[in-house]
N, C-alpha and C positions, 0 to 999 in steps of 0.2 A: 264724447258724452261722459259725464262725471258721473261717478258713482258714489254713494255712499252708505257705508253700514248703518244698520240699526232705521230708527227712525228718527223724527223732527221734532218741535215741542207739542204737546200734548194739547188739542182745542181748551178752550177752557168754556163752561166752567170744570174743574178738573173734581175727577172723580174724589171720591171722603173715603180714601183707605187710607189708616195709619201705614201702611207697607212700601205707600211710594215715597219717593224723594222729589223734595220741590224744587232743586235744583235742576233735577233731569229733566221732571214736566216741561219746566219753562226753557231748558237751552234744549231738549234732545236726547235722546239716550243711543251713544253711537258706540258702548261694547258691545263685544262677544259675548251676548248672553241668547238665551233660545225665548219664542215669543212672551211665554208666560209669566218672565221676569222682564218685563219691560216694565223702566220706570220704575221698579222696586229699587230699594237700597241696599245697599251691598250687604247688610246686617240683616236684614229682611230675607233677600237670597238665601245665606248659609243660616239661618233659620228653621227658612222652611227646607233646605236639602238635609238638613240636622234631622226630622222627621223620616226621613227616604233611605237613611245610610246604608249602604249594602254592609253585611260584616265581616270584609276581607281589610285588612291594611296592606300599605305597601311600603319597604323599607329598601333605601339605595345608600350603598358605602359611599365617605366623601371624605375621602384622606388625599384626593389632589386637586380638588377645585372641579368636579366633574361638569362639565357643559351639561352633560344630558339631564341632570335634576330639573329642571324647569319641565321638560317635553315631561317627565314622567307625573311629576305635579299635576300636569295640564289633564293629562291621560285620566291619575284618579280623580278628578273632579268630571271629566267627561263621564267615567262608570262610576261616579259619587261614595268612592271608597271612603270606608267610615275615618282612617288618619293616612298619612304620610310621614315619616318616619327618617330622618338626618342622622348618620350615623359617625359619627368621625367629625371633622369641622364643621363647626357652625354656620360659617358662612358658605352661600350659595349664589351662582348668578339665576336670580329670579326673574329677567326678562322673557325667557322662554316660556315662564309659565303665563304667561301672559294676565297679570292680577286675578288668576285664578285659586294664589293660595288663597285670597281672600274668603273664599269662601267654601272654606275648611280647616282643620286643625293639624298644625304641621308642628311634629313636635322634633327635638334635638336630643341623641343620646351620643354622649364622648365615646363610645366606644361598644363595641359588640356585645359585650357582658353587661351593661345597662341593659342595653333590647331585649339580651335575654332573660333579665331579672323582670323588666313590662309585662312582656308576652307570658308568662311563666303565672306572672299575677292577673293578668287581663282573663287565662285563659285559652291560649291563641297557639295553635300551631306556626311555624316555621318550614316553606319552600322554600328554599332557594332556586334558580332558575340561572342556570349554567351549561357550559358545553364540557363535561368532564366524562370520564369512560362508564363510570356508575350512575351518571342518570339515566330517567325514566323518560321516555318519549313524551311532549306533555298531550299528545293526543289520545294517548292510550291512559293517561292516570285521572284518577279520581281524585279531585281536590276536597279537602277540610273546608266545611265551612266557616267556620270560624278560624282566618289563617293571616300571617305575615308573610306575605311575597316579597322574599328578600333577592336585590339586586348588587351585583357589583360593581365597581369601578369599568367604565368604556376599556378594553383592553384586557386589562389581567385579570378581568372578572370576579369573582370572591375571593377573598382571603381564605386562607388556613383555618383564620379565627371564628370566617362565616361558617364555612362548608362544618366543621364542630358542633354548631348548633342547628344546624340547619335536619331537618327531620326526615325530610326527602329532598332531594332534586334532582329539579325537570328541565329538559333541554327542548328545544322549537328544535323541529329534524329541518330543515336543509337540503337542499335540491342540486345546489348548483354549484359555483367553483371556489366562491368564499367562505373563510373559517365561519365568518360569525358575525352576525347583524347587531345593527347598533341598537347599543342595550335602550334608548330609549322606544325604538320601535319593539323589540322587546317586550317590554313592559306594556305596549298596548297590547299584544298578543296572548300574553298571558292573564292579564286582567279581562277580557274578553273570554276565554275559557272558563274563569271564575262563573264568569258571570251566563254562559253559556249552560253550567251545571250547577246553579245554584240560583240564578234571577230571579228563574219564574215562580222560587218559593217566597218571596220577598212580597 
């Protein structure tokens, strides 16, 4: 038996919002999107989540082509972080995000001391979230609401030039035999904490 995402074209006569897309109505609307953006346009979507933005960013280094930037892309669109944040090369592979950047604002800074000149001017605290000896448990800290959750490269984790700026950091404690989880899972974990102690004021 076949399966298939999303749903089919839309009965017609089709409903009078400017918000949907007439290409969907008519073939189908088969992304990943949740029921309420059915049929909308993708300009339409990051509109109205433009409205909803929680105000945490989230910022990941990419000085080696990191895979995991898509998983975390996808991640803050799932808990509708207000940006996302490229730190080092511009390019990224964005099939993981699955056209999620789409519907949000992904900005690009060359280097560490860009993000911290943004954040500085946005207003915005800086975590980092790492496994080094002076972090803080992140179950037991109190997050800024207003913050950048900055990430490092899968592997070496933050730079020198992160952990510098970075205001606090928090570590996911660990149970078991491995150093350390892939930063893209990661990154859901701690955006979920955010969002854990600060949502419900939203």
């Amino acid at each position: 038996m076949s399966h298939h995402v999303g749903v089919g074209p839309h009965p017609e006569p089709w409903p009078d919002d400017p918000r949907l897309d007439t290409e969907l109505l008519a073939e189908g609307d088969r992304r990943n999107v949740v029921d309420r953006f059915r049929y909308w346009s993708n300009e339409a979507i990051r509109a109205q989540l433009d409205t909803e933005r929680h105000p945490f960013h989230v910022a990941i280094e990419n000085w080696q082509h990191d895979f995991n930037i898509g998983t975390i892309v996808r991640n803050a669109n799932a808990f509708n972080a207000a940006g996302v944040h490229i730190v080092g090369k511009r390019r990224w592979n964005r099939r993981g995000a699955m056209v999620t950047d789409a519907y949000m604002q992904v900005r690009h800074h060359p280097d560490i001391a860009s993000l911290r000149a943004w954040t500085a001017e946005a207003g915005l605290s800086i975590v980092g979230v790492d496994i080094i000896p002076e972090a803080v448990p992140i179950e037991t800290f109190t997050f800024p609401e207003r913050v950048v959750l900055l990430f490092g490269q899968e592997g070496p984790g933050l730079s020198e030039e992160a952990l510098d700026v970075a205001e606090s950091v928090v570590e996911i404690t660990q149970y078991g035999s491995t150093r350390s989880i892939n930063v893209g899972v990661a990154s859901g974990i701690a955006m979920h904490a955010w969002v854990r102690a600060h949502g419900h004021e939203i």
